[in-house]
Structures are given as structure tokens and as C-alpha cells.
C-alpha positions as YAML, in Angstrom:
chain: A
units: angstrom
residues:
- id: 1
  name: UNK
  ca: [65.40, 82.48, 106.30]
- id: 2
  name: UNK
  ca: [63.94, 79.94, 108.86]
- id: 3
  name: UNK
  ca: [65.64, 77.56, 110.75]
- id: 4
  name: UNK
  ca: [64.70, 74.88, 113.37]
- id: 5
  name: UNK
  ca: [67.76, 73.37, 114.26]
- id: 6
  name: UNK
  ca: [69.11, 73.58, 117.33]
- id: 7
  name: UNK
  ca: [72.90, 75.75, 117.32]
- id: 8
  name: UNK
  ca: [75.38, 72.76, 116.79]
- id: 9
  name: UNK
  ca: [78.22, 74.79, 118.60]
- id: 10
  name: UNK
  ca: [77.63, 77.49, 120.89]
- id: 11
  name: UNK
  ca: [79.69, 80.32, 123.08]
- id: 12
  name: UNK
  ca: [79.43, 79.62, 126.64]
- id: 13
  name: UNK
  ca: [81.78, 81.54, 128.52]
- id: 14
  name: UNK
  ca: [80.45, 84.92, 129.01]
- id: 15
  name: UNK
  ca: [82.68, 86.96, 127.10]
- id: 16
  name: UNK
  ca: [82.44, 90.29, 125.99]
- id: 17
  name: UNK
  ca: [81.36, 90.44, 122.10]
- id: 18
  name: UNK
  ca: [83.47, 93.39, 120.05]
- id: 19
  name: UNK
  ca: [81.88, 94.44, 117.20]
- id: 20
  name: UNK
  ca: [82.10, 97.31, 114.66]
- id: 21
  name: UNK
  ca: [85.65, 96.31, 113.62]
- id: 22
  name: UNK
  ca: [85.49, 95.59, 110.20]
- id: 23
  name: UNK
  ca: [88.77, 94.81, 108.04]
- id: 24
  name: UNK
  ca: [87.38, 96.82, 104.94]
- id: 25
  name: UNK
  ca: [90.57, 96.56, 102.46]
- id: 26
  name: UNK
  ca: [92.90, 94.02, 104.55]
- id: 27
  name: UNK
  ca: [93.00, 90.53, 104.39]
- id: 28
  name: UNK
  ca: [95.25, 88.80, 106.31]
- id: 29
  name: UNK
  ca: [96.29, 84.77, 106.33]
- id: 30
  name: UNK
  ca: [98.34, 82.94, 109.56]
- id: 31
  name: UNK
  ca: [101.76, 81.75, 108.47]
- id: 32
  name: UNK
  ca: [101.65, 78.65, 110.22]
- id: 33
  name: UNK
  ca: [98.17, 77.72, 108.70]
- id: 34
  name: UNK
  ca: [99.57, 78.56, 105.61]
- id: 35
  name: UNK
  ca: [103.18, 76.23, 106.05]
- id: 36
  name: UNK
  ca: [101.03, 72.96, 106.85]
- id: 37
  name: UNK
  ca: [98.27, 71.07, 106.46]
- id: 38
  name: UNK
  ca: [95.45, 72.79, 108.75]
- id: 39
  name: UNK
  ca: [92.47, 72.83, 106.17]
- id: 40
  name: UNK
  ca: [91.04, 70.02, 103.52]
- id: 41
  name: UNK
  ca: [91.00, 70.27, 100.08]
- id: 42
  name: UNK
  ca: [87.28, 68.49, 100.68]
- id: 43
  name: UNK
  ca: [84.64, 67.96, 103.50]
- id: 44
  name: UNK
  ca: [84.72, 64.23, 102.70]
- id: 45
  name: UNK
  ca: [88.27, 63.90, 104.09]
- id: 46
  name: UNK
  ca: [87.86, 62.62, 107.94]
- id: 47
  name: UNK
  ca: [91.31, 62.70, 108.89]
- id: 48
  name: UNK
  ca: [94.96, 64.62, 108.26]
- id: 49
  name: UNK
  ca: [97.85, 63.10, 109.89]
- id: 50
  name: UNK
  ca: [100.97, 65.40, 109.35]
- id: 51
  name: UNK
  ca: [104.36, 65.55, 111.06]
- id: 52
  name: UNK
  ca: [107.79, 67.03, 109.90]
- id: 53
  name: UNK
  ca: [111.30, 67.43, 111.43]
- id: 54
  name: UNK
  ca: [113.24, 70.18, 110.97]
- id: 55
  name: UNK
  ca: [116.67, 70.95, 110.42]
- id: 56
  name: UNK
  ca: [116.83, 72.96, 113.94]
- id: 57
  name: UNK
  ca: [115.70, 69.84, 115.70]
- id: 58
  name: UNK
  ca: [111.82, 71.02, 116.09]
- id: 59
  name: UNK
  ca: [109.32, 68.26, 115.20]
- id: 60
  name: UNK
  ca: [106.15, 69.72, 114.06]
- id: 61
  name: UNK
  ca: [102.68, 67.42, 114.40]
- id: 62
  name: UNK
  ca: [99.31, 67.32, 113.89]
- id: 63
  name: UNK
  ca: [96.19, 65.84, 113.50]
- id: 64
  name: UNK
  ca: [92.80, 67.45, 112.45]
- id: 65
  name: UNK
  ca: [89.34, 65.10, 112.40]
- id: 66
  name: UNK
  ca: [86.19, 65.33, 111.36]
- id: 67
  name: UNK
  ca: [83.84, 64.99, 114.54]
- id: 68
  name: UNK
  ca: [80.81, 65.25, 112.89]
- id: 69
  name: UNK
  ca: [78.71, 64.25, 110.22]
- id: 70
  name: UNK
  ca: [79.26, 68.05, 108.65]
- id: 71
  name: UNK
  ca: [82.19, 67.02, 108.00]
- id: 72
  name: UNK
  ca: [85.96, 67.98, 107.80]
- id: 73
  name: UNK
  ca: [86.65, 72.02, 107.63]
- id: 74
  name: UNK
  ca: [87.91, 72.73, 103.78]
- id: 75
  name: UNK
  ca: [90.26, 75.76, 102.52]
- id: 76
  name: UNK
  ca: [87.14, 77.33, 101.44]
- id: 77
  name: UNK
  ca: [85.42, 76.89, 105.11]
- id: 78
  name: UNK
  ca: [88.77, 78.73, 106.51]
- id: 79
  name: UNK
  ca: [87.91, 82.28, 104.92]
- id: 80
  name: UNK
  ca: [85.86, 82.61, 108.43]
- id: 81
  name: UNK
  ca: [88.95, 82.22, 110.14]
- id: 82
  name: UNK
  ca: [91.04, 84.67, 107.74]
- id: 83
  name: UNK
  ca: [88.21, 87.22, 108.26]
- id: 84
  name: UNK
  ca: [88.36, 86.55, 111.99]
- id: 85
  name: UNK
  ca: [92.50, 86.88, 112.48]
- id: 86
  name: UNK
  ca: [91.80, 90.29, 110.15]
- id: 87
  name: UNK
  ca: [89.50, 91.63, 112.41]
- id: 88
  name: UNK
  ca: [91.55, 90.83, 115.31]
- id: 89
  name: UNK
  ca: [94.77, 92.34, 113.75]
- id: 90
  name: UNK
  ca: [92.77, 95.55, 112.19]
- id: 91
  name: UNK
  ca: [91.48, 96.30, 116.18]
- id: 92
  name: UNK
  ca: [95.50, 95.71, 117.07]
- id: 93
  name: UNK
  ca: [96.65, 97.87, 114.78]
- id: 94
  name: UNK
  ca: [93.76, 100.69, 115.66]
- id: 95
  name: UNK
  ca: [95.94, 100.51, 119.28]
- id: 96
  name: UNK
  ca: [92.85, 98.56, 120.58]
- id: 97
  name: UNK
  ca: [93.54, 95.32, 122.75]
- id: 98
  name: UNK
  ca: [92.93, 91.82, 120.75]
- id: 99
  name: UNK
  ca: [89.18, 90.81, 120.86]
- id: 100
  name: UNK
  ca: [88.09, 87.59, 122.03]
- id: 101
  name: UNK
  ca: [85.38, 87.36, 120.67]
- id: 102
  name: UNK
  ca: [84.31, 88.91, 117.25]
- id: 103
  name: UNK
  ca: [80.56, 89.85, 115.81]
- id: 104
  name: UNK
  ca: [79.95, 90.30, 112.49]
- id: 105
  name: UNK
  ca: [76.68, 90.60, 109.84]
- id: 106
  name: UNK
  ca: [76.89, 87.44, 107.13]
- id: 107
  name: UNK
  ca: [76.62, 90.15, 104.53]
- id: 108
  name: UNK
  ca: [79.81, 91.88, 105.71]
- id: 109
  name: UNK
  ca: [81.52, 88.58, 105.53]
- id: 110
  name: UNK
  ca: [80.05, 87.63, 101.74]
- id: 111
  name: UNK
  ca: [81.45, 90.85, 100.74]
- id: 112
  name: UNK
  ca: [84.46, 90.88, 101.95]
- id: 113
  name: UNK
  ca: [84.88, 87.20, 100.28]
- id: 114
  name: UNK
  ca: [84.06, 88.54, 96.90]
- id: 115
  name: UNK
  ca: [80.83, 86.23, 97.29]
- id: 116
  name: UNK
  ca: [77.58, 86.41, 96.31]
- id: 117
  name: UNK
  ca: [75.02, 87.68, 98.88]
- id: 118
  name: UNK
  ca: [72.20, 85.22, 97.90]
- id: 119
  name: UNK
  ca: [70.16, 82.66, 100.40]
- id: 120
  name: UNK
  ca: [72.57, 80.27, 99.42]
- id: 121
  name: UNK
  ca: [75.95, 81.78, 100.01]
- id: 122
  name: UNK
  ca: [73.80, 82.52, 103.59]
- id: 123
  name: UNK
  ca: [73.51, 78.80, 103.72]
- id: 124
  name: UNK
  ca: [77.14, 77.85, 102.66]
- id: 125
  name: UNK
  ca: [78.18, 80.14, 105.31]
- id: 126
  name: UNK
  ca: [76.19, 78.34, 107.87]
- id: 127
  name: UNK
  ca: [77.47, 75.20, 106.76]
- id: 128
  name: UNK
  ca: [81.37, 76.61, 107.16]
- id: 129
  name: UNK
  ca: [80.34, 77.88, 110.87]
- id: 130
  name: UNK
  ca: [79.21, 74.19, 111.94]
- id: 131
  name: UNK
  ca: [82.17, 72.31, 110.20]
- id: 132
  name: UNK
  ca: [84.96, 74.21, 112.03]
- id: 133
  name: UNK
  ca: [83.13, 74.08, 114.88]
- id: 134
  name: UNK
  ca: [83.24, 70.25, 114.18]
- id: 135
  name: UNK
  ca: [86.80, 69.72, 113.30]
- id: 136
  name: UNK
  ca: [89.22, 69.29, 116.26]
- id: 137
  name: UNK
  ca: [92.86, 70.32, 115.79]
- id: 138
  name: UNK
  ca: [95.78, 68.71, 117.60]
- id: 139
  name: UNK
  ca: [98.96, 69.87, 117.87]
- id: 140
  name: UNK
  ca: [102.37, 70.23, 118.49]
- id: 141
  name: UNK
  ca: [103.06, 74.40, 117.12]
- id: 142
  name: UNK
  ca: [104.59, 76.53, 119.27]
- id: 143
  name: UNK
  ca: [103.41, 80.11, 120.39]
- id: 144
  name: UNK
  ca: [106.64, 81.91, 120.87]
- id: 145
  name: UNK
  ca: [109.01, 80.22, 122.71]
- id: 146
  name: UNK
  ca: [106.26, 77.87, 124.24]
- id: 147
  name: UNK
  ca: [105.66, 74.55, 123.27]
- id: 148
  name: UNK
  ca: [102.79, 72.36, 124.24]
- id: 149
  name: UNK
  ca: [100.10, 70.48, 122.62]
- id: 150
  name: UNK
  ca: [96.85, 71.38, 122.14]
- id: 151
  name: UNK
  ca: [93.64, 69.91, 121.12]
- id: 152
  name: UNK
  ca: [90.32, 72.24, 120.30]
- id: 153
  name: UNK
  ca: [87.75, 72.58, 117.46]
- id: 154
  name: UNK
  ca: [88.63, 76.02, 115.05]
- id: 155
  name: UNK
  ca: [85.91, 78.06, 116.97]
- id: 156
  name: UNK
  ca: [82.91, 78.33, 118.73]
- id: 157
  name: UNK
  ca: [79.95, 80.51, 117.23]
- id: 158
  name: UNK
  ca: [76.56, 81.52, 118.02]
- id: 159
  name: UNK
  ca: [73.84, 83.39, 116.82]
- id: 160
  name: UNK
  ca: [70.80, 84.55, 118.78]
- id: 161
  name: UNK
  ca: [67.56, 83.35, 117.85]
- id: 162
  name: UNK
  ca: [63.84, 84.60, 117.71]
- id: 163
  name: UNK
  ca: [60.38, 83.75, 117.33]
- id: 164
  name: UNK
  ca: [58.73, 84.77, 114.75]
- id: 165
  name: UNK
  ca: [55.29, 83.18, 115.20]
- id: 166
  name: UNK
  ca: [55.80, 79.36, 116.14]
- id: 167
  name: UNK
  ca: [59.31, 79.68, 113.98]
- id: 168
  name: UNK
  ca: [62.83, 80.31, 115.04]
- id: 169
  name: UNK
  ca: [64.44, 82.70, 112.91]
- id: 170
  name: UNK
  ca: [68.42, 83.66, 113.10]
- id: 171
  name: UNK
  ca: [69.15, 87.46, 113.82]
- id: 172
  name: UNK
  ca: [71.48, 88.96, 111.47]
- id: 173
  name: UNK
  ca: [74.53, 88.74, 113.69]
- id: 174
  name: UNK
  ca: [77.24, 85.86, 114.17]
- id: 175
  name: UNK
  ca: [79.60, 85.62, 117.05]
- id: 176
  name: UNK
  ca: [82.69, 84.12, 116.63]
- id: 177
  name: UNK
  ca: [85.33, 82.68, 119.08]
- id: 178
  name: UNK
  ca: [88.89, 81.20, 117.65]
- id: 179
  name: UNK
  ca: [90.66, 78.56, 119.41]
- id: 180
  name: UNK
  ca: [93.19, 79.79, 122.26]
- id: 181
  name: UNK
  ca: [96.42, 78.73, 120.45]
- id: 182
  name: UNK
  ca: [95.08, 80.45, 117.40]
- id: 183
  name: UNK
  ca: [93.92, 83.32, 119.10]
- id: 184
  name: UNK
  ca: [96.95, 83.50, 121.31]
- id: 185
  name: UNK
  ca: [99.36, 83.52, 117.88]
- id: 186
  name: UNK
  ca: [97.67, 86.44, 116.51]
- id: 187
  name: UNK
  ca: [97.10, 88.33, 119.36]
- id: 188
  name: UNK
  ca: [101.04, 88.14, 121.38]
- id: 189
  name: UNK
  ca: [102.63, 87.32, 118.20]
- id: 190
  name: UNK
  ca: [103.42, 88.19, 114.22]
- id: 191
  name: UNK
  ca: [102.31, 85.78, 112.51]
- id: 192
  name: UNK
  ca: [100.03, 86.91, 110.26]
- id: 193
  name: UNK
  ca: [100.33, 87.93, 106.26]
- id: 194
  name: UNK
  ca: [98.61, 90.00, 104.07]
- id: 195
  name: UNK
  ca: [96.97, 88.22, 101.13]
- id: 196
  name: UNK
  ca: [95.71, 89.50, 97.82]
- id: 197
  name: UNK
  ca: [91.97, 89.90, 97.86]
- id: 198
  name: UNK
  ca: [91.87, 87.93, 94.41]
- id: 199
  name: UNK
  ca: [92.94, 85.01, 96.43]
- id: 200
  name: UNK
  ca: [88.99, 84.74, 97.67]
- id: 201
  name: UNK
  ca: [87.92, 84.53, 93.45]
- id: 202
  name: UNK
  ca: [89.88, 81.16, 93.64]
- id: 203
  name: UNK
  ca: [87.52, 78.48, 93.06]
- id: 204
  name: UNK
  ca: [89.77, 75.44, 92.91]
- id: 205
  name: UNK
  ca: [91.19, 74.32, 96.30]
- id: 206
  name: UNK
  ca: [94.61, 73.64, 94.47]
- id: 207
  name: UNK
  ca: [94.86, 76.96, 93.57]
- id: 208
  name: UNK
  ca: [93.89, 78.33, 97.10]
- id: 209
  name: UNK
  ca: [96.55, 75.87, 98.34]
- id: 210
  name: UNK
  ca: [99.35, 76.71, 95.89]
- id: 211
  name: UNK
  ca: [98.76, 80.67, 96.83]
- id: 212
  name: UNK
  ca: [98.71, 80.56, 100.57]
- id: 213
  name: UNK
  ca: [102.39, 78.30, 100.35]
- id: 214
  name: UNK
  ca: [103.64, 80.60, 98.05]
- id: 215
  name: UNK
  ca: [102.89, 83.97, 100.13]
- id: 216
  name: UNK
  ca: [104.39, 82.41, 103.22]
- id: 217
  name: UNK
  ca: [107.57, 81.47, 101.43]
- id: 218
  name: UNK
  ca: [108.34, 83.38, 98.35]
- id: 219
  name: UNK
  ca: [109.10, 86.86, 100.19]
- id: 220
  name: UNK
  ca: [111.75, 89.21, 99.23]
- id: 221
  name: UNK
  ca: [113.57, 86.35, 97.10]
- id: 222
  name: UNK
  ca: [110.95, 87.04, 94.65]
- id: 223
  name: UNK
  ca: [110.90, 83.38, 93.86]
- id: 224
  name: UNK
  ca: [110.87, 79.80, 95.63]
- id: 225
  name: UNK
  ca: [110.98, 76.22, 94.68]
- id: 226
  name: UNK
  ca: [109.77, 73.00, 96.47]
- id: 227
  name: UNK
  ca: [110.06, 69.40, 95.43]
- id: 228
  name: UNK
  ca: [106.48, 67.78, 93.91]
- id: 229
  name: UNK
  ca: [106.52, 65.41, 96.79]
- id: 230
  name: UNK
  ca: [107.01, 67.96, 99.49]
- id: 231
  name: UNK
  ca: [104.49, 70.29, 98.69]
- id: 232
  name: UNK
  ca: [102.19, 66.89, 98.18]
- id: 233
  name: UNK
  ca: [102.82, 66.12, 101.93]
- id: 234
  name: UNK
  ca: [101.66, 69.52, 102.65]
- id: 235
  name: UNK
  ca: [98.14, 69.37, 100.74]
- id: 236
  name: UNK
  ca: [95.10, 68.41, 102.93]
- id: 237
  name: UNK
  ca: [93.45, 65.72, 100.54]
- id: 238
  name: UNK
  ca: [94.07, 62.37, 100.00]
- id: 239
  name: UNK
  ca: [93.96, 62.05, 96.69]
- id: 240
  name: UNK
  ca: [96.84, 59.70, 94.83]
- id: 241
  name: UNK
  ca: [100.18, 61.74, 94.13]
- id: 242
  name: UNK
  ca: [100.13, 61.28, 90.45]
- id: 243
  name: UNK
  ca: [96.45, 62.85, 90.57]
- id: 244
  name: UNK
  ca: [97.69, 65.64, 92.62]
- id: 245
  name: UNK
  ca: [100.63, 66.48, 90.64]
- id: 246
  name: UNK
  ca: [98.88, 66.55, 87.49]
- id: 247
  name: UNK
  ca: [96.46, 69.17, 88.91]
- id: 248
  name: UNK
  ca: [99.54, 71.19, 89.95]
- id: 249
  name: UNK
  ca: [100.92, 70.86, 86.13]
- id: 250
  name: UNK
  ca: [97.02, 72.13, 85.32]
- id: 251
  name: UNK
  ca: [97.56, 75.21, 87.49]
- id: 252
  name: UNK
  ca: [101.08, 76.05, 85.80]
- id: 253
  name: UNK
  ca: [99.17, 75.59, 82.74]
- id: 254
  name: UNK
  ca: [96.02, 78.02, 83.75]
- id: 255
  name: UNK
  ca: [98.54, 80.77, 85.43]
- id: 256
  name: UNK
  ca: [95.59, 82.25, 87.27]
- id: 257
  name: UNK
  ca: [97.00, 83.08, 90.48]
- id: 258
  name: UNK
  ca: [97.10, 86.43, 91.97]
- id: 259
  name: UNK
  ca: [100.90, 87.60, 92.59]
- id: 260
  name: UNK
  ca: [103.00, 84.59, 91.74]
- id: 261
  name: UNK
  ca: [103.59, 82.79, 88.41]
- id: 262
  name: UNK
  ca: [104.10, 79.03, 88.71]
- id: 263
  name: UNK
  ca: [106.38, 76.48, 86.57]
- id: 264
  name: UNK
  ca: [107.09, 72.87, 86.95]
- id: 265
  name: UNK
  ca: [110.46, 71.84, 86.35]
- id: 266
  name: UNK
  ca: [111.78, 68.00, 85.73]
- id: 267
  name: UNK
  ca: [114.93, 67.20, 87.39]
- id: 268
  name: UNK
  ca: [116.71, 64.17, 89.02]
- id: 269
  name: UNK
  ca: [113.25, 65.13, 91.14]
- id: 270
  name: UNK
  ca: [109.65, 66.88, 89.69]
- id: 271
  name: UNK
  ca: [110.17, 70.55, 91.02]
- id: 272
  name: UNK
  ca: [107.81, 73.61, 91.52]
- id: 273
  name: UNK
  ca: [108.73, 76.61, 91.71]
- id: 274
  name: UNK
  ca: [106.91, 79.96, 92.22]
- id: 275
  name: UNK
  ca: [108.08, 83.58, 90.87]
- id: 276
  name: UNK
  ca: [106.56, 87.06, 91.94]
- id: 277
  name: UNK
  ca: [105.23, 88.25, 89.13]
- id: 278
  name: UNK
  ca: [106.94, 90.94, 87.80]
- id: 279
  name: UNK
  ca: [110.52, 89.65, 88.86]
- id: 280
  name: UNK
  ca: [109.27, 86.68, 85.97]
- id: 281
  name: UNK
  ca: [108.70, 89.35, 83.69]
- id: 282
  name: UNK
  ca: [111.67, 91.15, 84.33]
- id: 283
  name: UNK
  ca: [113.71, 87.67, 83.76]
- id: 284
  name: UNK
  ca: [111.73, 87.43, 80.31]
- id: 285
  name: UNK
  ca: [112.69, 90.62, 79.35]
- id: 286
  name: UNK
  ca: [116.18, 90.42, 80.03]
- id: 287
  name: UNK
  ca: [116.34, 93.26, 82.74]
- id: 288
  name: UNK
  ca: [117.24, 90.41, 85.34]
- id: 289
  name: UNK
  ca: [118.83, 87.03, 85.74]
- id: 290
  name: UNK
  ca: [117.31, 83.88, 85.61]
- id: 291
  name: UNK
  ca: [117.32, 82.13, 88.63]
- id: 292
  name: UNK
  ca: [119.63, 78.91, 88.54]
- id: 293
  name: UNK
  ca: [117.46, 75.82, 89.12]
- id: 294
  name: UNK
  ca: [115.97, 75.24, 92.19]
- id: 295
  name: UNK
  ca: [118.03, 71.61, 92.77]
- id: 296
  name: UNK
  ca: [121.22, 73.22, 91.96]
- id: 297
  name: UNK
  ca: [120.21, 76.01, 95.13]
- id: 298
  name: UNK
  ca: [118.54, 73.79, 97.02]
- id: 299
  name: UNK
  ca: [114.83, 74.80, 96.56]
...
């Protein structure tokens, strides 16, 4: 594969590169990426403007923006930084200190994705790389008991080159750097989830949406509910409300998610609520309770 472009992001500080860490059979999400609205449902978005008060007093902002013409950094684009915090966690739990930096082959990554190992998924891979390189993230999360705003693109990469004739070719070898506040979170403290591995066959951006909220709040309660609107203001897209909750009635409708089994429910408000999957089936086979609904709970 030939390329002549020059690097669009690169790693400057001369760190030291950790490599041979490879999170064969773990994948692992970030709670707080998963609880707001870090990623875009597409690249065409240029901006997400979030902020939410809590009931504690805590205000939560940010803003991401897309600072190039690659374009915003998408749910899809964010399975580099999934692969990245399961690295970092799988050297953790080995008894190995937290990498800074982290080296891996494209191929690893494909695989590891459930993706094709074609030229293109090469490519779209690429393309992932240079948009969260490109998309700054401000804001106002806390690490611990620390609070302070930050600003920074998702990560730095590079990728040594060489010449092959008058043509610069890419080795087979990416290096990766994570923000600090990211980095910092995983590495000091536990945030961090596994995920199913189906999760990576989702192709709709919904889907990968509706998952990652569920896993961060469903738990040990084996089931959750949120109003329509909330889980709207959550979403990175843009697109109307009635638009996006009609795609959220398609999902209920599909039931293709890995784990959970959505419903929408029509109260005073439109509800959604998610159920592990085989607390549902025990409710359907009368070996448990039904839940009451979630507006006479509270969620």
C-alpha cells in the first residue's frame, strides 16, 4: 500500500513505545465515554455541545469539534480507543505499569474488531487514526477527586515510513498515544467495562450507542429505563428527535443487540428501557417478576 502524504498527527515526545501486549479475548469500553456524548453518530457532524447537572451538585460539560477537514471522530472511529484502554488495562492487570504509549500491527486491530483484513479496512483504519487525531475534546470530567478542564485531540499516532524506490511506504506498525485525562482515568482509576465482542458486528451507530449506555447502566439490576428525550440528549448526531426516536423504536423492533433486550414504553413520557437478557426471559416465563414501569420507579 503506498502513500505520499505527509503523517497528519504525529508523536513527538520521546516516549518509550510498549508493544507485544495484545488484549486477545478482552474488550473493554470507558464508563464515562460510554455515559455522554464523546463520539458522533457521523463524520459530517462538526460540533457536540453537551452539559448536564446532577443531583449531587456536579455539572458535567463538554465540547468535541471537528478541526479538520477529516472530519468529526464517529462511534465506529472510537474502536481504536477501546482497543487502546484494553491494551492498557490487559498490561495492568499482567502487574505491568500502564503504557504510554501503545504499538500495534493494523491486522491485530482488524481482528480483534471482527473486521475484514482487506486494503480497505487498512484504509478505513487510516482514516479513524487521522480523525481522532483531528477532533479536540473539552471538558469538565473529573479524574478522581480532581476536577479541571481539559482540552486535547483523542490521540496522537505515528507510523514510520520507508522508501521503497522514489515511494514512501507505511511499515506495518502504528503507535498510539491517548490523551492525558483519558490515559490518566484508565491508568489511576476503574473506570473501565468489559463489553461483548459482538458489540464490534454492530453496523448501525444507534445500535453501538444504545449498547455502550446500556452496559454502563443496566448492571446487577438486570434492567434500566431512561426517558426518549434523555437518552436523545446523550446521542452524538444531530439529527431531529422524532427521526432519532423512530430509529430507537427500529432497534426494539430488530432486537439485535448483544446482552440486553430493548422495549419502548408510552407513558405520560416515551420511555426506553433495557433488560439483560435472560432476566427478560425469565420474566416471560414466569420464573420472575415483571419489573413495575420505569415512571412509576423512576427510570
Amino acid at each position: 500500500m503506498t502513500d505520499n502524504r505527509r503523517e497528519s498527527s504525529t508523536i513527538t515526545e520521546d516516549l518509550p513505545v510498549q508493544c507485544e501486549i495484545f488484549p486477545d479475548d478482552t474488550h473493554r469500553d470507558h464508563q464515562k465515554l460510554m455515559a455522554h456524548p464523546f463520539a458522533a453518530f457521523s463524520k459530517s457532524l462538526d460540533e457536540i455541545t453537551y452539559r448536564r447537572k446532577y443531583s449531587d451538585g456536579r455539572t458535567v460539560k463538554l465540547e468535541v469539534r471537528a478541526l479538520s477537514h477529516y472530519g468529526m471522530a464517529t462511534i465506529h472511529d472510537f474502536d481504536v480507543v477501546l482497543y487502546v484502554i484494553s491494551v492498557i488495562r490487559e498490561a495492568m492487570n499482567r502487574g505491568d505499569d500502564p503504557p504510554r504509549t501503545v504499538t500495534f500491527t493494523p491486522r491485530q486491530f482488524l481482528k480483534w474488531t471482527d473486521r475484514s483484513t482487506g486494503g480497505r479496512a487498512y484504509d478505513n483504519l487510516y482514516e479513524s487514526l487521522e480523525r481522532l487525531a483531528s477532533t479536540s475534546v473539552k471538558t469538565t470530567i473529573g479524574e478522581g477527586e480532581s476536577r479541571r478542564e481539559n482540552m486535547e485531540p483523542w490521540l496522537a499516532w505515528s507510523i514510520e515510513l520507508r522508501e521503497d524506490g522514489e515511494t514512501l511506504r507505511r511499515n506495518d506498525q502504528v503507535t498510539v498515544r491517548i490523551n492525558s485525562w483519558l490515559w490518566k482515568s484508565v491508568a489511576e482509576n476503574e473506570f473501565v467495562l468489559a463489553i461483548d465482542q459482538e458489540y464490534f458486528g454492530l453496523r448501525s451507530s444507534y445500535e453501538r450507542f444504545l449498547y455502550r449506555v446500556f452496559r454502563k447502566s443496566v448492571g446487577q439490576d438486570n434492567f434500566w429505563g431512561w426517558k426518549m428525550k434523555a437518552l436523545y440528549e446523550k446521542a452524538g448526531t444531530d439529527v431531529r428527535y422524532s427521526h432519532f426516536a423512530y430509529k430507537v423504536r427500529q432497534c426494539a423492533e430488530k432486537d439485535n443487540l448483544p446482552r440486553y433486550r430493548l422495549s419502548v414504553m408510552e407513558g405520560e413520557d416515551e420511555w426506553v428501557r433495557a433488560y439483560d437478557r435472560d432476566y427478560w426471559q425469565k420474566c416471560l416465563n414466569d420464573e420472575l417478576r415483571a419489573p413495575p414501569k420505569p415512571w412509576e420507579i423512576g427510570h
